[in-house]
DRENZASE-336693 format. One record per residue: x, y, z of N, C-alpha, C in turn. Coordinates in steps of 0.001 Angstrom, whole numbers, plus 500000, padded with zeros to 6 digits. Example, Ala and Ser with C-alpha at 12.3 -4.5 7.8 and 13.67 -1.06 7.14 Angstrom:
BEGIN
513190494310507800512300495500507800513200496700507800;512850497750507080513670498940507140512900500030507870;
//
This chain:
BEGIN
065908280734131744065420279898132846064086280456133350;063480279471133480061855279864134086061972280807135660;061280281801135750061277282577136909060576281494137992;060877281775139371060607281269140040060126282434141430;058651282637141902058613283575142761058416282781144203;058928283024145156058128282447146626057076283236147185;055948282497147173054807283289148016054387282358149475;054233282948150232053405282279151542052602281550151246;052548280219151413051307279472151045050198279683151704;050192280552152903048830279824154400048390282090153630;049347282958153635048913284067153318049957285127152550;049050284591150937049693285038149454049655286457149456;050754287173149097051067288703148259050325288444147500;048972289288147626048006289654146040048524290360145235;049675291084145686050293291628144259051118290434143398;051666289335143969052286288803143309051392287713142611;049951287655143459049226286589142593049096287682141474;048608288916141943048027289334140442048933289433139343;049902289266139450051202289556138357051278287929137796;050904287155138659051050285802137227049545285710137172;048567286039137585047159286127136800047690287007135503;048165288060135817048403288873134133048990288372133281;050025287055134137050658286311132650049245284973132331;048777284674132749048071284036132795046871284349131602;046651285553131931044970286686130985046348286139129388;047359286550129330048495286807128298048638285642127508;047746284385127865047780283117127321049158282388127722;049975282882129136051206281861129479051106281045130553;051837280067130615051772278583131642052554278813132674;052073278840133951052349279030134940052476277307135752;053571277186136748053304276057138026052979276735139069;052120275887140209051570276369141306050859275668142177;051074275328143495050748274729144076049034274971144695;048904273440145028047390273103145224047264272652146763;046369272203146984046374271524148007046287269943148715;046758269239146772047037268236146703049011268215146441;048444268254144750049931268186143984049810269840143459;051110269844143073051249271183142001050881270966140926;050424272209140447049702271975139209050117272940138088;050141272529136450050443273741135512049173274515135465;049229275442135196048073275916135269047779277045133610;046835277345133216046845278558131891045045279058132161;044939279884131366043316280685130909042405279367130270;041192279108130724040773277732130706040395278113128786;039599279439128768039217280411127963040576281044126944;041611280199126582042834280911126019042712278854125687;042684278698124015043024277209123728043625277537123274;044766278094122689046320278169121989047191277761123475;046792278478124481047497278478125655046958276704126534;045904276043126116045849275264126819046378273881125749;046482274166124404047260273171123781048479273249124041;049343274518124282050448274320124740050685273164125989;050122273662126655050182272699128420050313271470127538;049165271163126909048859269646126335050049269288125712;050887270033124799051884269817124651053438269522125523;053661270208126555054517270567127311054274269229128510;053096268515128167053118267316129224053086266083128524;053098266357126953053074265225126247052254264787126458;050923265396126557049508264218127259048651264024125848;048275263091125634047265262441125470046275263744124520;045374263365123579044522264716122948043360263927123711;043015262736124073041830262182124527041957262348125969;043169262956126742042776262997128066042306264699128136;041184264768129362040359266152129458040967266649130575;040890268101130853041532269041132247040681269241133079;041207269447134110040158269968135769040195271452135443;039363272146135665039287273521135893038967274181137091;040097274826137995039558275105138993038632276652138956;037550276801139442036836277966139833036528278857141080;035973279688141137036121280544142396034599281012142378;033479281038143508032107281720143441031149281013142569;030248280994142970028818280492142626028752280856140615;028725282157140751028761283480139700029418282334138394;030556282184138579031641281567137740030837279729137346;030634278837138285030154277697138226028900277885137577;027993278803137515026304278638136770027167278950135415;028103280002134959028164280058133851028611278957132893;029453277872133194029984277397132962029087276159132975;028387275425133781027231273899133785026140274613132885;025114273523132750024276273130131826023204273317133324;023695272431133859022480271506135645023237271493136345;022799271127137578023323270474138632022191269761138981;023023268381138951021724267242139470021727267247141459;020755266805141386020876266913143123021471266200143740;022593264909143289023200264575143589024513264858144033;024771265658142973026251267393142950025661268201144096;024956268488144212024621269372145360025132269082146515;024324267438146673025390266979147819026715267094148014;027559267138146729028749266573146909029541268158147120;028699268985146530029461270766146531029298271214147949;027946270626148740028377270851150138029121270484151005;029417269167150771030230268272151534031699268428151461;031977268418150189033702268445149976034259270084148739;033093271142148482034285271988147966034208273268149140;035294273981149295036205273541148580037083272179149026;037907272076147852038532270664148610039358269796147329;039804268859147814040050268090146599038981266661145935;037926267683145475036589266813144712036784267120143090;036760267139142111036441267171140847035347266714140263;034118267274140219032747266716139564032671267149138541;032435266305137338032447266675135779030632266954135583;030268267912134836029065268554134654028836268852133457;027849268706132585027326269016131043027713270245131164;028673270378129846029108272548129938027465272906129532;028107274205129730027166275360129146027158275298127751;025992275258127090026366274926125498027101276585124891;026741277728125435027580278570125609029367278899125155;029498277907125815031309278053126204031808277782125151;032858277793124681033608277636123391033862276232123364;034448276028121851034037274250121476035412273460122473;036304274000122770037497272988123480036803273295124792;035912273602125432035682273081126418033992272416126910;033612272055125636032287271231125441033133269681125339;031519268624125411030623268907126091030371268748127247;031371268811128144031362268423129414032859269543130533;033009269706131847033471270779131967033874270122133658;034920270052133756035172269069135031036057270141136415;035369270611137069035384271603137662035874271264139496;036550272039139955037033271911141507037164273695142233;037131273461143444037031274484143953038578273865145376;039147274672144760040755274205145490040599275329147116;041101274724147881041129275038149295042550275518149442;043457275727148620044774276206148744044352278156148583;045126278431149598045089279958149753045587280731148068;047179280180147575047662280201146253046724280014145154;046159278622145194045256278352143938043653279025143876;043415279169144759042087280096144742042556281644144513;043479281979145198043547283513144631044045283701143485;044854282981142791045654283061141440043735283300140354;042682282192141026041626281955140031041043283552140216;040456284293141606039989285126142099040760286512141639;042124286096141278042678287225140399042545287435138587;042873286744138505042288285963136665040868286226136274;039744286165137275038405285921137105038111285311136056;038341284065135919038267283222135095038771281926135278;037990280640134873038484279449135298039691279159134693;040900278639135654041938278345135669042376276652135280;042654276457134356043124275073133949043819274662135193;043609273372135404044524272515136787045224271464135803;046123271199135558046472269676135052047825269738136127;047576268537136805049145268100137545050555268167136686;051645268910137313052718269454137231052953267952137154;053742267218135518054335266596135276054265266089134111;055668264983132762054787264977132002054010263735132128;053246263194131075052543262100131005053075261174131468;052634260424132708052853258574133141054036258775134304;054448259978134624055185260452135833054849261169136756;054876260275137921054215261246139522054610262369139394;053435263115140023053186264469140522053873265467140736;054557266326140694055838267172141601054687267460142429;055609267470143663054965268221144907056368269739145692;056787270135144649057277270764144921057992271562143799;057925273382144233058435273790142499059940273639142291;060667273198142685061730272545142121061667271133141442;060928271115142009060489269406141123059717269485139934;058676270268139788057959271564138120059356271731137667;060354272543138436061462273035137203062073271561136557;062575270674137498063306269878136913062220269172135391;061115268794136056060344268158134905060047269123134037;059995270420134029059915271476132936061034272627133045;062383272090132616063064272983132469062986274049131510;062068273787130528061804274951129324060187274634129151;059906276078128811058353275992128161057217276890129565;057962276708130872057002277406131878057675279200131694;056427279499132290056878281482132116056926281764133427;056518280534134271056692281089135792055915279863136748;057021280183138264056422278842138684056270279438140426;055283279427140913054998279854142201055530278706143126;056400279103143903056796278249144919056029278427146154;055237277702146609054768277646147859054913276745149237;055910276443148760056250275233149591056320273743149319;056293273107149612055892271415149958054409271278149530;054099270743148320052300270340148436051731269519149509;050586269728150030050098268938151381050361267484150827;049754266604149788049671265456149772050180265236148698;050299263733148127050988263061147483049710262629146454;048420262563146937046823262019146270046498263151145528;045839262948144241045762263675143221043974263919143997;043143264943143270042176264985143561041376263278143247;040008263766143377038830262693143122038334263142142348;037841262533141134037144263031139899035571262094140186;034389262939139874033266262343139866032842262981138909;031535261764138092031250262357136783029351262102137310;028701263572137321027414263461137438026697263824136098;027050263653135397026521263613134005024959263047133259;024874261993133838023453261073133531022867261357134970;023138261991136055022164262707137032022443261274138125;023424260467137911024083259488138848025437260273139142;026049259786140553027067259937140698028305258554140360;028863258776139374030307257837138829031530258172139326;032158257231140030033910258030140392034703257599139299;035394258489138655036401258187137645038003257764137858;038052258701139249039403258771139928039395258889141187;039746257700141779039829257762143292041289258341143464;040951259680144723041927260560145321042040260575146666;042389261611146629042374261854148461041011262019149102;040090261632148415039139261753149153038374259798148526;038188259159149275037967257760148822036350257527148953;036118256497148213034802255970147875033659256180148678;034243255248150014033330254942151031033241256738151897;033552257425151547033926258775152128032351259782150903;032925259282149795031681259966148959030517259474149155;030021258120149530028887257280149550028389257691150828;029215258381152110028411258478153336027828259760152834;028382260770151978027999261830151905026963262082151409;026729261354150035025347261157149531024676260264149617;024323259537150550023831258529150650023335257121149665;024518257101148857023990256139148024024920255709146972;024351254540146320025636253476145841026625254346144757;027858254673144529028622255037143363028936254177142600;028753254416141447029749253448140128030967253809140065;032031252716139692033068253468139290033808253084137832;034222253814137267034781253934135784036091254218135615;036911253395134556038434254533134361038125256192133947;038744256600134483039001258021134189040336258306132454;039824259568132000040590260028130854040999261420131598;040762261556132878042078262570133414042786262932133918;043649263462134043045230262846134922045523264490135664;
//
């Protein structure tokens, strides 16, 4: 049976984040709450470990992952640009639940070219789990394919009774709304996925019209 640890959500045991960051460096799949939904989480930088996830949710090879990050340091390595349109949007809403997709670094290894869809999570849990790891942390929502969210790690166990190495209980996830995915790619801002943070909410921020598109990530 998958371990299950309780940490304080509002103020995490860094020893216990750092002990599933080490399973984490180890290429294993962890659940853990966000400050949306819970999320599986693995080494963004470990693709044996992130085909597993892909496996273990039955998702899609054409749908792409959020990666959450921690510090400035971590985000230059990882983009190509930032158009000045992202700028706006990194002041306004991270951390938070925003997702802006950005040309990778031609740098980075081939499963995570050419593009690199990045968040900066406001959960005390999900930022320190990244800040322990030093390294971007895969986000894909705790569930498998075409089934709501768990918002809670008993609800990760039931939908993954086998295959997790560990699942951080932090409580109740704040919301039920998955993040917002925006794709600044062509140096426009596109919403892919309206979340908890809605349209008319991004458009005051940057002053100006959004497109919107289906999204390929869940």
């Amino acid at each position: 049976m998958t371990q299950i640890i309780k940490v304080n959500p509002k103020n995490p045991d860094q020893q216990l984040l750092r002990q599933a960051a080490e399973l984490l460096s180890q290429g294993k799949v962890i659940g853990y709450p966000t400050e949306t939904v819970y999320g599986l989480g693995v080494n963004a930088f470990e693709p044996e470990a992130v085909e597993r996830l892909y496996r273990l949710k039955e998702r899609a090879a054409n749908k792409s992952v959020i990666l959450l990050i921690e510090g400035e340091e971590m985000f230059r390595e990882l983009v190509a640009d930032v158009p000045t349109p992202a700028l706006r949007l990194l002041e306004s809403f991270w951390p938070g639940p925003l997702t802006i997709i950005f040309r990778a670094n031609q740098c980075l290894p081939p499963h995570l070219q050419p593009t690199v869809a990045l968040r900066v999570s406001s959960h005390p849990i999900a930022s320190g789990l990244v800040r322990e790891l030093k390294k971007p942390l895969v986000s894909s929502s705790a569930n498998i394919s075409g089934v709501p969210p768990a918002r809670s790690a008993q609800q990760v166990q039931k939908s993954f009774p086998q295959g997790l190495d560990l699942i951080i209980d932090g409580g109740l996830a704040g919301e039920s709304a998955v993040s917002t995915i925006v794709d600044v790619t062509t140096g426009k801002i596109t919403i892919l996925r309206e979340g908890k943070i809605g349209l008319e909410e991004l458009q005051l921020a940057v002053g100006e019209r959004i497109l919107q598109r289906a999204s390929v990530y869940e």
